[in-house]
C-alpha positions in Angstrom: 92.0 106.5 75.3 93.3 103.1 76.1 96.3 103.7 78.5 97.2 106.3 81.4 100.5 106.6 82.9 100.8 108.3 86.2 102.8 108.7 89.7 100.2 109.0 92.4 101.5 111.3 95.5 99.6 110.2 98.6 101.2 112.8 100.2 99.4 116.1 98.3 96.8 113.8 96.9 97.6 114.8 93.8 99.7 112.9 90.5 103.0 113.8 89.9 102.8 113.3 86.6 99.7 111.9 84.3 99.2 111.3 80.7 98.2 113.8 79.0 95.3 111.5 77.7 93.8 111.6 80.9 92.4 114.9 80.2 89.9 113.2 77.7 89.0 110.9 81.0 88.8 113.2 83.5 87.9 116.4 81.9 89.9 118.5 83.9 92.9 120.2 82.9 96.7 118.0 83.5 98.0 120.8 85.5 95.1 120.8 87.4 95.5 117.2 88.2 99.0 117.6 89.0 98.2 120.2 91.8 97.8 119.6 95.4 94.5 118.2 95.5 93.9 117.2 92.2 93.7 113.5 93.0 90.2 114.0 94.1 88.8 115.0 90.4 89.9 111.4 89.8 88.1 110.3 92.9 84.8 112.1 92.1 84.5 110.5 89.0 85.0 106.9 91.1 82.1 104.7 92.5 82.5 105.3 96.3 82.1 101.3 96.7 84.9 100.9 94.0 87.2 103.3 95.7 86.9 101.6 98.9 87.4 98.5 96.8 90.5 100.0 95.7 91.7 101.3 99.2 91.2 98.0 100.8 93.4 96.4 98.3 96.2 99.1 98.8 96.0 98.8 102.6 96.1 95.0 102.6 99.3 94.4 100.3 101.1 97.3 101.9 101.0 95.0 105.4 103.6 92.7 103.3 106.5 93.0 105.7 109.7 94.9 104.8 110.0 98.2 102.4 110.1 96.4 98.9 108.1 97.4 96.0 104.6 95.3 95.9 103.0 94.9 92.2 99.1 95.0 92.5 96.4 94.7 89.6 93.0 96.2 90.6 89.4 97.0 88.3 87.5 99.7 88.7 84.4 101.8 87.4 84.8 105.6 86.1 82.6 107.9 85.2 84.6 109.2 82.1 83.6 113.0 80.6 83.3 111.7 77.1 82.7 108.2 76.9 80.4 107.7 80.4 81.2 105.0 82.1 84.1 102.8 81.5 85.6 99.8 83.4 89.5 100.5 84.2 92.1 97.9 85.1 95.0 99.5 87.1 98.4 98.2 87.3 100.0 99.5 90.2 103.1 99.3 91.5 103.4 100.4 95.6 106.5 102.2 96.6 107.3 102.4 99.5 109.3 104.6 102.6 111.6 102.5 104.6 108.6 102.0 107.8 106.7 100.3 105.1 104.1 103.0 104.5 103.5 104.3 100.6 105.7 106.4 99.1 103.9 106.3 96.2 102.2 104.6 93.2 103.4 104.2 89.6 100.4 102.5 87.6 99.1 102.3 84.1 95.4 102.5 83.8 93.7 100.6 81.0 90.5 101.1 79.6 89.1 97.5 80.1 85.2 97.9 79.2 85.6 96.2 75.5 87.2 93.4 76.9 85.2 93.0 79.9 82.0 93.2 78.3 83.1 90.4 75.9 84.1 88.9 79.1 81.1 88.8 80.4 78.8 87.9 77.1 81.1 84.8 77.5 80.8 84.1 81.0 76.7 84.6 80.2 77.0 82.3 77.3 79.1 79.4 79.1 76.6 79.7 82.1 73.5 79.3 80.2 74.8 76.0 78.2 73.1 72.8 79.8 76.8 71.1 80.0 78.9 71.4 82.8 81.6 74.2 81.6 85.0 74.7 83.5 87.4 77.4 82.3 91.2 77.4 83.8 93.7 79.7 83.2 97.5 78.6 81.8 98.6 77.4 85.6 95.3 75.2 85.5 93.6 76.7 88.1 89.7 77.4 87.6 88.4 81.1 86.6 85.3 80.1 85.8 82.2 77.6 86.4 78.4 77.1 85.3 75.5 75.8 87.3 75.5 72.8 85.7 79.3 72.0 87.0 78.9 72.9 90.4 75.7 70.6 90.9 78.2 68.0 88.9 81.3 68.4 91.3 79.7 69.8 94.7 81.4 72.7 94.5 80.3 76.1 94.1 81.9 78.6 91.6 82.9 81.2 94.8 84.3 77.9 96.3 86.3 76.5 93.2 87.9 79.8 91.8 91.1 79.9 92.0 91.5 76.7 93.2 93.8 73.8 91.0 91.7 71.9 89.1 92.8 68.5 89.9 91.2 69.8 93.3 87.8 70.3 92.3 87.7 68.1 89.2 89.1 64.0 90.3 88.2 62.1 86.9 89.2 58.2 87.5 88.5 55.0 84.5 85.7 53.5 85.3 87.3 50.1 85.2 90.2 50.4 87.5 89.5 53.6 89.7 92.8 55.4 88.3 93.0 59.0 87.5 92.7 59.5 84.0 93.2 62.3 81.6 92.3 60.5 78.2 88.8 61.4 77.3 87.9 58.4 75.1 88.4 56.2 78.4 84.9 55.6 80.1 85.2 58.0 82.9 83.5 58.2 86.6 83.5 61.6 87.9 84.0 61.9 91.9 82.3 64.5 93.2 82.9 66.7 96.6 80.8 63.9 98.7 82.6 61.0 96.9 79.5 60.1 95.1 80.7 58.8 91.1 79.0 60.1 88.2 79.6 58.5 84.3 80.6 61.1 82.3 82.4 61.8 79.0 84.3 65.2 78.6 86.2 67.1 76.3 89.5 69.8 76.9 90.2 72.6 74.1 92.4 75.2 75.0 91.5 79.0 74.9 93.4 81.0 72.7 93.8 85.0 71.3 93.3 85.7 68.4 96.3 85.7 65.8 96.5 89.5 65.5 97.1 89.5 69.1 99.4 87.2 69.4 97.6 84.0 69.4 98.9 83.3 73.2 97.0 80.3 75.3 95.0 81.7 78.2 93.7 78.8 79.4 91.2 76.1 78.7 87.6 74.8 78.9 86.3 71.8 79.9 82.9 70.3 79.0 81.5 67.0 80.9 78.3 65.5 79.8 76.5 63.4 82.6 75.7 60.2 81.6 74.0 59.7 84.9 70.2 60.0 83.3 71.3 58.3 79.9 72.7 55.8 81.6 69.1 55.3 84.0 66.6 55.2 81.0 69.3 53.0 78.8 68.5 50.6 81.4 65.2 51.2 82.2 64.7 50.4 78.1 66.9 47.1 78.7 64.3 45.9 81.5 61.4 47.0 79.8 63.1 44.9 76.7 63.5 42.2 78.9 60.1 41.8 80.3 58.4 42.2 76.8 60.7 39.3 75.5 59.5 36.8 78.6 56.2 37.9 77.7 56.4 37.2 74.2 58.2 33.9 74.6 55.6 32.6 76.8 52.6 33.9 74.9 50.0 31.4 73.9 49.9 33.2 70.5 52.4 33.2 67.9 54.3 36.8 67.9 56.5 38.6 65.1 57.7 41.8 64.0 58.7 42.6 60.4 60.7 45.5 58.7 59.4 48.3 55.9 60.9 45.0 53.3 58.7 43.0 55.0 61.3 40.8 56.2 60.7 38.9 59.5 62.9 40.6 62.2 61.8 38.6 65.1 59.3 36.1 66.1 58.7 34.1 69.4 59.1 30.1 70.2 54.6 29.8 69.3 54.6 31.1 65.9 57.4 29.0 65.1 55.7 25.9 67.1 52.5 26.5 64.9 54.6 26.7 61.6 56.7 23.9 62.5 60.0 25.4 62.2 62.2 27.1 64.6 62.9 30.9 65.1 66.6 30.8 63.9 64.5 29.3 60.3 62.0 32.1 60.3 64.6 34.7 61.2 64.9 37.1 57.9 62.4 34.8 56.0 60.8 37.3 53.3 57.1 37.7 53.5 56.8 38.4 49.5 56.8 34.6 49.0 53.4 34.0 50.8 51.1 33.0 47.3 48.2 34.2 49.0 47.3 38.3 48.2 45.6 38.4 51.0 47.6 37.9 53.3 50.3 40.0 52.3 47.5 42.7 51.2 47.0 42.4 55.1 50.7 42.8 55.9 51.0 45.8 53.9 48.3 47.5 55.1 50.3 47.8 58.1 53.1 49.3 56.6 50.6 51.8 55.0 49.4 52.8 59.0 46.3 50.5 59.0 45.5 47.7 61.1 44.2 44.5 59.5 43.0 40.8 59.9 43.0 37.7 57.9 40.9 34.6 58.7 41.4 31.6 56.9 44.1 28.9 55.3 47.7 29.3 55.3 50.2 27.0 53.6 53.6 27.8 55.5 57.0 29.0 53.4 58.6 26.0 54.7 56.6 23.3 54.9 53.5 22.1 52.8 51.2 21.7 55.4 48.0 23.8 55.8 47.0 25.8 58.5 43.8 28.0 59.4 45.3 30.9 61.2 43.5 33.5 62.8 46.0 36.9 61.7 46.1 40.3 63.5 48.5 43.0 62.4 49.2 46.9 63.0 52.0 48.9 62.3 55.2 49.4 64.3 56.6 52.9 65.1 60.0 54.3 65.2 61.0 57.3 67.9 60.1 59.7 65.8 56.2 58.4 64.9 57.2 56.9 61.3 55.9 53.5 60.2 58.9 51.0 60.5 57.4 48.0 60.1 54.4 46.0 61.9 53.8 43.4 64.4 51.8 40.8 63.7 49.7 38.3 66.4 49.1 34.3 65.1 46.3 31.9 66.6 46.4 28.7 65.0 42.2 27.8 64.7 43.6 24.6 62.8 42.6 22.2 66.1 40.1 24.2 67.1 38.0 23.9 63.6 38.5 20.4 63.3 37.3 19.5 67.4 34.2 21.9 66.1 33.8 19.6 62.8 33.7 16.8 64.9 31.5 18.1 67.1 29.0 18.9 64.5 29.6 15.6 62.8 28.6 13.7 66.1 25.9 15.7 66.3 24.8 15.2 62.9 24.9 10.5 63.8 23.2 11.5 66.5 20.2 13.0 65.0 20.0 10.4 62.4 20.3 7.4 64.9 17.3 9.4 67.0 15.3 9.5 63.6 16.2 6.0 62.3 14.8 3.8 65.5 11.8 2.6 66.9 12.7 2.8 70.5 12.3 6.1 72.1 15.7 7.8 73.3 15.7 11.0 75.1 18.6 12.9 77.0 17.7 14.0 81.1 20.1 16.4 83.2 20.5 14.0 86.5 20.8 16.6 88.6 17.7 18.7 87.3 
């Protein structure tokens, strides 16, 4: 049973005429229902707190003034004898006696619970997606809102139903403070307090399906809040920023390198030991070092392994020779994959040859000691 026709008569509580459907609801015979009385077989078969719904909604639109006809639209439960409890939607249209009172009501009852239990899966669905969701009907005014949008707006769902959605939902650029209604524009989203929030949204309209006529019912909204994107994008640009100071003024030359081993970036020391300049060493391919060590070394790295190399280094753009103390270790992407390595330079060039000297002065010194007849001993002058 889908529909049921009737004419209500407040008067003998009873219908003064039904569809003869309504026997399959009810289970009680249509002459029986038509009968002084029979009203209250319908009743029975009513939650008491969805009759009183019901009753509360009559009385209140029957304090319209004048004696005109007043079109109402009301859901209830009923407790049907052969399909157990269904959800009805009533059309009803009041009639009315000249003081205003009812007359009468001429409704068509619809058995809703299909409908409202898809209703509600989607309601369910839309509540439980971590977007904000907005749902309007064709006159733009909201039906429906998830957790997610009132936190985003300030307004709770009790609050914004019904309500037009330019009231709850102000959406000005970014740039210029205008409203705005193109969603590729970057967007600031003022909520109830006045506090903005970036966001980017979409709009798609709701529509039936083709059988039933493919009509527009409305529309959805979803707004993404860039609010936390927007906080780590720029904690990652300080944290950038400090690393690159840090590198730039490291007494150690500094470079990354790709999976092609291809330098990617390298600091103002490593170029200062290999007496070039960054912009020179930028994209400079590794494969040309001569020396298998080194590059043994490098692509270790790649493999997952750290790895040193001690020793001489002719540069790739210069002839001169350097001893380099190397360090290297892979680099990881966001998902824990090698994408290339990082490698730390010390030039030991200076350092060896002040050593040499050292040991070379050391060596005179000795010799002169031995090579004399005069005694010559060192003393500490403050021992």
């Amino acid at each position: 049973v889908r529909h049921v026709l009737y004419r209500f008569n407040p008067a003998h509580e009873c219908f003064d005429y039904i569809s003869d459907c309504a026997e399959h609801w009810f289970g009680t015979a249509i002459d029986v229902l038509c009968a002084p009385g029979g009203w209250h077989h319908f009743a029975r078969r009513t939650p008491t707190d969805d009759l009183g719904r019901v009753w509360a909604r009559i009385e209140d639109a029957l304090r319209t003034p004048g004696d005109e006809p007043i079109g109402i639209t009301v859901e209830y439960r009923l407790d049907s004898a052969h399909a157990g409890q269904i959800w009805v939607r009533d059309a009803m249209t009041l009639l009315r006696h000249p003081d205003g009172s009812l007359k009468a009501i001429v409704g068509c009852a619809a058995d809703q619970t299909d409908d409202r239990a898809a209703r509600e899966y989607l309601q369910v669905t839309l509540r439980s997606i971590g977007e904000a969701i907005i749902a309007t009907d064709p006159k733009d005014r909201i039906t429906l809102m998830n957790p997610v949008a009132e936190t985003l707006t300030g307004w709770s769902e009790d609050e914004a139903r019904g309500q037009a959605l330019a009231t709850v939902l102000r959406i000005v650029d970014e740039a210029t403070g205008e409203a705005v209604s193109d969603p590729a524009r970057p967007s600031l989203l003022i909520d109830r307090n006045g506090a903005s929030h970036p966001i980017t949204y979409s709009r798609a309209p709701i529509r039936m399906a083709p059988h039933d006529g493919g009509d527009t019912l409305g529309s959805v909204l979803v707004i993404h809040d860039r609010t936390e994107e927007r906080l780590q994008r720029h904690a990652l640009a300080t944290q950038q920023t400090h690393y690159r100071a840090l590198v730039e003024n490291a007494p150690v030359g500094i470079f990354h390198y790709t999976a092609d081993l291809l330098i990617s970036y390298c600091n103002g020391r490593l170029a200062e030991i290999l007496q070039s300049t960054p912009e020179r060493l930028q994209g400079i391919d590794l494969h040309i070092l001569s020396d298998e060590a080194i590059l043994s070394v490098l692509q270790g790295a790649l493999a997952g392994q750290r790895g040193a190399y001690d020793g001489p280094f002719i540069t790739p753009v210069s002839a001169n020779i350097h001893v380099l103390s190397i360090r290297v270790a892979p680099e990881y992407d966001m998902t824990g994959a090698v994408c290339g390595g990082i490698g730390i330079v010390e030039d030991r060039t200076a350092f060896l040859e002040t050593e040499a000297q050292l040991r070379d002065t050391k060596e005179r010194y000795v010799l002169a000691q031995r090579g004399t007849n005069e005694g010559l001993w060192d003393w500490d002058p403050d021992g």
